[in-house]
Structure formats: C-alpha cells, structure tokens
N, C-alpha and C positions, 0 to 999 in steps of 0.2 A: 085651653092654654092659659086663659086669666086666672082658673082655679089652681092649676098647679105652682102658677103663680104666685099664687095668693098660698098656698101652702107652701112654698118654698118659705115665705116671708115670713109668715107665721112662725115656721120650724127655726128660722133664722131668732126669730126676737126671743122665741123661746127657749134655744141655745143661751143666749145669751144673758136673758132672766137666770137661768141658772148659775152662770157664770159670774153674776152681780150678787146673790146671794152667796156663792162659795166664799167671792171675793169678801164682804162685808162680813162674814161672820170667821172664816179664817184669821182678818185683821185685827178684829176686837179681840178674839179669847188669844191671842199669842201675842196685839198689840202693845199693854203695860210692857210683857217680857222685854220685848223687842226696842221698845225703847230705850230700856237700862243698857240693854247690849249695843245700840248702836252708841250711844255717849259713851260706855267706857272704853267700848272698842275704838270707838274712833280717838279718845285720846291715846289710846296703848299705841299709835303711832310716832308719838314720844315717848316711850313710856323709859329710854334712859336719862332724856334730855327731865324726867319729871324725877325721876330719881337723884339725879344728881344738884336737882333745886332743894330737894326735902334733904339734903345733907352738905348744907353750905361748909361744913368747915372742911371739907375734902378742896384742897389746895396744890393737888398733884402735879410732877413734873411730866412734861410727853417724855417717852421711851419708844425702843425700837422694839419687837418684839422678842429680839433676842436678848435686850438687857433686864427685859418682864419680866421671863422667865429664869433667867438666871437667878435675879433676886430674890424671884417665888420660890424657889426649889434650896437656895440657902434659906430661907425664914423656915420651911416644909420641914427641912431634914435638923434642923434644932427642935423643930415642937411636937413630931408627928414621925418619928423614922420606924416606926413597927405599924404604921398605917397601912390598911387594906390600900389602899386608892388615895390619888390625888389628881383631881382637877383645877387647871387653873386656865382661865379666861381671861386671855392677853388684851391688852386698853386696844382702842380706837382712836378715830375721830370722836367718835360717839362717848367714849366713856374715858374715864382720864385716870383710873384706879385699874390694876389685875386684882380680878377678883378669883378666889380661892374655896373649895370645897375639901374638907376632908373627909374618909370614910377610917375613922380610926378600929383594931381589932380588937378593943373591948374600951369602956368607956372611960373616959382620960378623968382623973383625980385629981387634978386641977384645973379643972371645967373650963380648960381652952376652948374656944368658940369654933363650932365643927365650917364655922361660912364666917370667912374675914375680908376685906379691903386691904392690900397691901399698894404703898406709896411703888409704882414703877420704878424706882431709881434706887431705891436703897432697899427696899424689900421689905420695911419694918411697917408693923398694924396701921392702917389710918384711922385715928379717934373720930369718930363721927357721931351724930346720933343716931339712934336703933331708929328704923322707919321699914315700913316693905314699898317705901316708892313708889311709882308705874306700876311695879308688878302688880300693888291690889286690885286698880284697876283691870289691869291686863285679863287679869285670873279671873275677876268677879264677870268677866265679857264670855267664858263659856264656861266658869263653872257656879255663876250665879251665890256662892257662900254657903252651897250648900255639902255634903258629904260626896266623896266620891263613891261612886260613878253618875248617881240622883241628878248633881249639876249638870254636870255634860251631857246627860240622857235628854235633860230637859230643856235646854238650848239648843238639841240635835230638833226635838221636836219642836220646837218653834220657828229654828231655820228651815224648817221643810213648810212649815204655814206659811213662811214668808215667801219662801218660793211658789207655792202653790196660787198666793193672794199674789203676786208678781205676773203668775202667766194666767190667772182669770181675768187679771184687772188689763193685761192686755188686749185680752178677745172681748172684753167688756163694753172699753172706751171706742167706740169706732170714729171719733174725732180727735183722737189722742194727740197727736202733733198738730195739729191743729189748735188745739185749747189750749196748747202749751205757751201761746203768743196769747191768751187772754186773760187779765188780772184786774178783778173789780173789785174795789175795796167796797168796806162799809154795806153789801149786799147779803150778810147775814149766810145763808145757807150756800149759796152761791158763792160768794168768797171762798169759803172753804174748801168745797167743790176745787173752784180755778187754785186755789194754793196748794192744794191736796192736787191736780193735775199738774202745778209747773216744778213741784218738786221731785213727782214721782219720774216725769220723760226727762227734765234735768239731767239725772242719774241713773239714769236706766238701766245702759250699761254695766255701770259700778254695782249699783241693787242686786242685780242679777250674779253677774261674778263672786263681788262680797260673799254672797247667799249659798251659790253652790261650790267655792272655794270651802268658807266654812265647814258644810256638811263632809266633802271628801277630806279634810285634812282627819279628821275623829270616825275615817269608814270603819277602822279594823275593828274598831270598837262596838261602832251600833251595828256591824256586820264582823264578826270574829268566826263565825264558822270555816270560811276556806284555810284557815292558818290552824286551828285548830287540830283541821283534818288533814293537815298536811306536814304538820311539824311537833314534832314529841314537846319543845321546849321552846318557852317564845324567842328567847336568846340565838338558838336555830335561825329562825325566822329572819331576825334583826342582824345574823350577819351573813344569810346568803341573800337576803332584801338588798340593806346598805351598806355592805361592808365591813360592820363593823369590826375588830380585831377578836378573834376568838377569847376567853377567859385561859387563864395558866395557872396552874399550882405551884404554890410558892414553894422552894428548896429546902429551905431552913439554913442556907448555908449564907450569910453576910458577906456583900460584898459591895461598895458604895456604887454607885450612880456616875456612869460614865456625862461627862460633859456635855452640858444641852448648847450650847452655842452653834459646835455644827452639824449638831442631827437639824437644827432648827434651818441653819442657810442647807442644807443639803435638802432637807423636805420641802421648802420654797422653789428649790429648782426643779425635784421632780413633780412637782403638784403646780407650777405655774402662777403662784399667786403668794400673796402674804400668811402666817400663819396666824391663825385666829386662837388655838385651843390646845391646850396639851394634857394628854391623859397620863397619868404613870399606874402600872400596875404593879402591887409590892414594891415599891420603891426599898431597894437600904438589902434586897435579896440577891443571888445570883439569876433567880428566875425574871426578874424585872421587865420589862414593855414599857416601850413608849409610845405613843400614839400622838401624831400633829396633823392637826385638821388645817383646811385653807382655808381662808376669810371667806365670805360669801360676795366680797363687794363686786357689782356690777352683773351679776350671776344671779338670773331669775329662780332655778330651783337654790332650793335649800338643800339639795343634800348635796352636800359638797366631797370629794377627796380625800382619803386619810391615808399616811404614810405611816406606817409601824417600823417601832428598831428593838434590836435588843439593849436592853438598860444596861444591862454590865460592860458588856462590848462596845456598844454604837454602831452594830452589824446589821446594813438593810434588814430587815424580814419580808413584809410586801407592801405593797400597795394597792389599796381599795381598789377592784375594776369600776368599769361605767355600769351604774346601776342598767336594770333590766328596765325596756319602756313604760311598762305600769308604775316601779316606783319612781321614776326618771318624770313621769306624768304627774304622779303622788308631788315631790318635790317642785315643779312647779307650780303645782296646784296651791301649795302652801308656803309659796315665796309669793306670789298672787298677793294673798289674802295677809301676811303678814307685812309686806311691802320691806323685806328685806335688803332689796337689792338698789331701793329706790335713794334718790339724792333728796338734799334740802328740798329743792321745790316740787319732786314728786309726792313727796310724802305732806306735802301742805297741801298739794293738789288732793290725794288721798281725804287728807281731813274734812275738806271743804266736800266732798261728795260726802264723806260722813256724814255730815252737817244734815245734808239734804235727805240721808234716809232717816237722820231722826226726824227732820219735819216730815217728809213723807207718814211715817207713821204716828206723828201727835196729830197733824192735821185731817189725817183718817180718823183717829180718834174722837174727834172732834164733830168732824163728819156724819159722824154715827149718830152723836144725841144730835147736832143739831136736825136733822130728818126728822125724826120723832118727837119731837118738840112741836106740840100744838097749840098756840095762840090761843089762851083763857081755857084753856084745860091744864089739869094736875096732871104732873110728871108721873110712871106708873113706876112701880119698884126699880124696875130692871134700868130704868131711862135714871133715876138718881143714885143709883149704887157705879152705872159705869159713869156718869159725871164726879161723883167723890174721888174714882178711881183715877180717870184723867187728870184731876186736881191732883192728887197724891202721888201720881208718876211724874206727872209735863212738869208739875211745878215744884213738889218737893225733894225731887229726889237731884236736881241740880244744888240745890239747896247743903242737901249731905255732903255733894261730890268735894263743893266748897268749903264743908267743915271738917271735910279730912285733910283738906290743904291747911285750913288756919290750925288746927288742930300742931300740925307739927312746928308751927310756932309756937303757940302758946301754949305748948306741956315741958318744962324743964328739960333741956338736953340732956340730960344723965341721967334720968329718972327710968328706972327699970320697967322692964315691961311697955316701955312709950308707945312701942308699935302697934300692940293692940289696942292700945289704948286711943288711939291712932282710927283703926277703922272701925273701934266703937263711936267716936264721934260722928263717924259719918251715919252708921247705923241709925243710933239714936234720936240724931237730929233731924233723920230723915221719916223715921217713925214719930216721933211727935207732935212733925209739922201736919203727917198727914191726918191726927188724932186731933189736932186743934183745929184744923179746917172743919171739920164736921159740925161745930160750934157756929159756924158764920152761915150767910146766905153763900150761896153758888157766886154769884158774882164775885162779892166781897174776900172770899176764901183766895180767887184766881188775881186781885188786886193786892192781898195782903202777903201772899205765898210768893207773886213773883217781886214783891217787893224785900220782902227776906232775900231771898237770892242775891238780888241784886246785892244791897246791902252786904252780905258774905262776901261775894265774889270781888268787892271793890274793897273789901278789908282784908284781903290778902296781900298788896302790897304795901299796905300801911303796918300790918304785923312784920313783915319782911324788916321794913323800916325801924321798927321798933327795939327789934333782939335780935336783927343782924345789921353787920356792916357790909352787906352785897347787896343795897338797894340801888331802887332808880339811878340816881346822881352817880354816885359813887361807881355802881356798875357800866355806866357812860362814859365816863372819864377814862377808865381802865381797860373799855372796848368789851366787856364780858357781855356777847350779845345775847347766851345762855337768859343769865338773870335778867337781861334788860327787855329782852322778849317775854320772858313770863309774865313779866309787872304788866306791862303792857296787854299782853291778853287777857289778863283777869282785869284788867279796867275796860278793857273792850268787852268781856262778856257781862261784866255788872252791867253798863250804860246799857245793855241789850236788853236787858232783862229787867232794868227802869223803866224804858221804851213801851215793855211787853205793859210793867201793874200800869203806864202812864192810859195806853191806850182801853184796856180792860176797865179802867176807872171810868172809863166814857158811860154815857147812860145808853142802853141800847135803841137803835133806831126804830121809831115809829111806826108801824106797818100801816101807809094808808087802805081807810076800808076802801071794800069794793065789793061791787054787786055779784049776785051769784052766777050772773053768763061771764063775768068777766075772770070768774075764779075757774070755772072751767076747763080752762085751754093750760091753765097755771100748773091745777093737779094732774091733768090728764098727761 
C-alpha cells in the first residue's frame, strides 16, 4: 500500500513537472507577442475615447440619430449619388461625429475622401487632423502590423499558448490561492515568483475568458472548412448566419431616396432600441435598400437586429430573425472580449484586469531569466538573448506606444500623409530603443529604457499644452472630462514608470553566503 503510494505521488509530481515545463516554455516563445497584445488591447477599450483625443479640433454638436442621418445623406447625395454603397455610423455617447464610408462606382476625379467625419447637425466635413486613432492600437492587438491573414494567424497562435500556459500553470501551482495572499519584495527570484502568482489568480477569470473570447471571435478563419463546404459564396453564409440583407442589382432607372427620418423612428420601434448604423444600397436608384442596425447598448452579443426598406418607397422589406445559437453564442462571445456592451466603469474595470495580464506575462518573463541566472557564472546565449528581448518588449515598446501619442502633437496638422507618419513614430522609436539597449549593461539598459518612458508618457500632456488649447486647466474649467482624463493617465503612467527606472536603479541585493548543507533544502 506505501508503494502504490509512493507511485501515485511520484505519478502526481511527475504530471506536474510536465505541466511546469509546458507552462514555461509556452510563456516565453508566445510571451514578447503577448505582451504587445495585452497593452494594446487593453487600451482599444478606449480606443474612441483615444481617437477623439488625437483629433482635438472635432468640436461637434450632440444629435439624435435621426438628425445624423439626415444630414449624412444630404452631404452623401451632393458628393457620391452614382455611389455603390454608403455607410454611415450615427454619434454616440462615445463619439460626437457620424462617421461616413463611401464605396464609390469608379474612382471620383476629385479625390473626395472615400472615409469622412461629418459635424451631426449640419452634415458638412469636420476639418480635423489625419490620425488612425485607437484603431492602430486596436488593429495592431490581432493583426500585429503585419499583412493579412500572417497577423491574425499569428496572434491566433499565441492566444492558444496563452491558453495552454493558463491551464498548465493551473494544474502547476498547487498553492495558487494561497500564494495569492504572499508578496515579498526585494527577494530576487521569489518576488517574481509571488508577483507573477498575485497577478496571474488576480485575473484569472478575465485571463481565461479574454484568451478564449479572442480565439472564437477569428474561428471561421483559423477553422473555415465547415462554411466552405457548406456555402458556395461567403456572402451566403453572412446572411443566413446574421442576417445580413441580401445584395440587389441596381435598375439603372433614377429615382431619389425616400426620407430617412421615418424609416429610422419606424426601425427603433421594431428593433427595440436606438439606431446605431445605416447601410444604403445604390442610393439615387429605383432598386435602392436601406438597412438600420440597433445600437448595441446594454446588449452583451454583438450582433445585433437589422431592419431593411425599400429606398425608393420606405416599404418594410424584413427583418433580421434571431440569430441561430451558435452565432447567437459567436456574438457573445465577442461582445465578451470587446466589452461593447460595457459602461464607464465596466470598461475601466476591463482595463485594470488588462493591466494584470500584461504583468502576468512581463513578470513571467522575468521569471524565466531570473531561474537561470547563477550567481558568478556567465549568462549562456539563450539566458542573454531572452533578457535583451524582455528589455526590448517590457520596456521599449511602451516607450513607442507614447511616441505615437506625442507624435500627433508634434507633426503639423495639415501635413499630408500625418497618419503614417504617426505609427511610424511609434515603430521607430520603438525599434531603436531596443537597438540602443544592446549598448548598455542589462541593468543600466532596464533603468535608462524605463526612464525614456517615463519621460514620453509625462510629455504628452505638456505637448497637449503646447499646440492645443484642450489642456489640463482649460479642459477643467469646461468640464471636458475626455481631455482631462487623458492628461491625467499619461501622468499617472509616466510617474509609473519613473517608479519602475527609480527602483531598477537600486543596486541588487546581496546574496548572503552559505554553507553547502545549508544550500541544500534551497535547491532541492
């Protein structure tokens, strides 16, 4: 009985050696990635509230959604009336502009802008400067910068490490909620250890969900076989899935555009909610469509309700049924992960668990050399290539995130092309920092790097200051809690990150010697 015991035990730690190994080498090769993605992701839960900072001169009135669109569709039908399609994306709380997409049917000779800002009230262009906002963030969180589909293939694979390093590191920790209550500072590998355990059961929850939210919203992608083999045209697919309105062949016969005011309060009453979107198809045709989606507020899935009409008429056509429970599941799944549905303080709740899976994952990182790391022995390749690595992710790449914020300060507002130029700052700077680190000791590198940060992130409100008038003071006074909340978090994230090069500049602690029974019981 002792023996089988003894092999049950054995079989146990042995399981679980394996499950520490999965865990630590999953974290490392998918770790860098994973950090980029948890910071930008976790900012894309602003990402209009970031957009609408990187374009102070956007001074719009609120409007109802019926006076959005009206105005969109008079500005539409003077610039664009032989347009395939027009989308327009009625304001919010969230965003204070309708924003506009054309699909014109051969390319316009006076290089009208196919994606405009239109002022809600009067319908005419809002001058702003060129920026891509939040979205670059947003974008760069599953398609990494890189060409499509490469991105998002490569982010699928990492969120599936993360999940993987998520449920070994569970079966791993057999004191998990337990260590959660334990935090030693200044204890070298141990600290790590305890900050790498109270970040990781922190969030556990969020980690988990985030992880496999992400992966199902991109399934049909990294799994496109069942749609393939079941639908001639993905279009098929997309509108016995969601609804969406079948496509129409346009007439050739001209006839203007029935009145959107009460297809729009008519679509509110049968879809139960506000209207968030309005599609037009051939707009300026007899064959015309219209399409009004429902806001999503309060409404965990995303896919929301659409009403379709005839454009010429204003004559019902249908209305989207209730999705089928897989997409119905689909749509939750990715109301989840995008936090759609969420209020002010859910979506700061949201952030702050973000928070926690980026340190969960730096402080893994960290985890890794510091193990390996032997006291008067030379680092061995692999142990200095992933600490460069760690420097160049933990510390530089906030660094960047900061110079694409200054960046739209200080490149000229009319200055063509700005946008790129825009998330080349951040590129660059983000590349160089990690190219000059290699120059320094390890230490020095992780003092100098977060002190750059720093530095960036606390001269974004002084840029602000400098070449606009929606700063601090002036933003207080006015009540614009938008702007006055920005200032304030990028002065909260420099001091943070002063904190970080203040502590890193410390000289590391001492290891008293100790005899060899005493070392023992340490390594063992």
């Amino acid at each position: 009985m002792n023996g089988t015991g003894m092999n049950d035990t054995g079989a146990q730690r042995g399981w679980r050696q394996t499950m520490a190994w999965a865990h630590g080498w999953l974290g490392l090769i998918a770790g860098w990635i994973l950090f980029t993605m948890f910071l930008t992701g976790t900012s894309a839960y602003f990402r209009p509230e970031i957009t609408r900072w990187m374009q102070p001169e956007i001074h719009a009135q609120a409007a109802s959604p019926t006076q959005a669109a009206n105005s969109a569709i008079r500005y539409l039908s003077r610039v664009g009336p032989d347009d395939l399609q027009w989308y327009i994306y009625l304001p919010d709380e969230r965003t204070v502009a309708t924003r506009v997409f054309r699909a014109p049917a051969k390319p316009d000779p006076r290089h009208r802008k196919a994606e405009l800002d239109l002022d809600p009230v009067s319908g005419t262009p809002l001058t702003a400067r060129e920026t891509r906002g939040g979205e670059q963030f947003y974008r760069f969180h599953f398609q990494l910068q890189l060409p499509h589909p490469w991105g998002r293939w490569l982010a699928g694979l990492c969120a599936m490490a993360m999940l993987g390093a998520i449920i070994s590191g569970v079966i791993t920790h057999k004191r998990i909620f337990a260590d959660f209550f334990t935090l030693r500072w200044n204890k070298g590998q141990r600290s790590w250890l305890d900050a790498h355990n109270v970040s990781a059961v922190l969030g556990l929850p969020y980690h988990a969900m985030i992880t496999y939210t992400g992966l199902i919203t991109l399934i049909t992608m990294y799994m496109p076989w069942p749609v393939l083999m079941n639908y001639a045209k993905p279009a098929q697919f997309m509108q016995t899935a969601y609804g969406t309105p079948a496509d129409v062949s346009a007439s050739g016969v001209r006839q203007p555009l029935v009145a959107i005011a009460p297809l729009i309060r008519d679509a509110e009453r049968r879809l139960g909610g506000p209207a968030t979107r309005v599609i037009i198809q051939h707009p300026g045709d007899a064959a015309a469509r219209i399409a009004i989606a429902q806001a999503k507020r309060g409404a965990i899935s995303s896919r929301t309700p659409v009403a379709t009409y005839d454009g010429a008429t204003g004559r019902f056509v249908s209305r989207s049924g209730d999705p089928a429970v897989a997409i119905n599941t689909a749509g939750v799944m990715l109301g989840l992960h995008l936090a759609t549905f969420a209020g002010i303080a859910l979506r700061w709740a949201y952030f702050v668990m973000g928070l926690t899976g980026a340190a969960m994952v730096g402080t893994g990182l960290l985890l890794w050399t510091a193990k390996r790391r032997k006291p008067g022995a030379a680092p061995f390749f692999g142990l200095k290539l992933a600490e460069r690595l760690n420097i160049a992710v933990i510390a530089a790449f906030p660094a960047g995130m900061a110079a694409y914020l200054l960046a739209n300060r200080l490149i000229p507002a009319a200055m063509e092309g700005r946008a790129d130029m825009e998330v080349s700052a951040m590129f660059w700077t983000w590349g160089l920092l990690a190219l000059v680190q290699l120059g320094l000791p390890a230490r020095r590198a992780w003092t100098a790097l977060f002190g750059i940060a720093a530095a960036f992130w606390a001269a974004i409100p002084v840029a602000n200051a400098l070449t606009t008038s929606r700063w601090l003071v002036p933003s207080l006074l006015d009540g614009d809690r938008l702007f006055v909340a920005f200032d304030l978090s990028c002065l909260a994230i420099g001091i943070g990150f002063a904190v970080a090069a203040r502590v890193s500049a410390r000289p590391a602690p001492k290891t008293p010697g100790r005899s060899r029974r005493s070392m023992e019981p340490a390594h063992a």
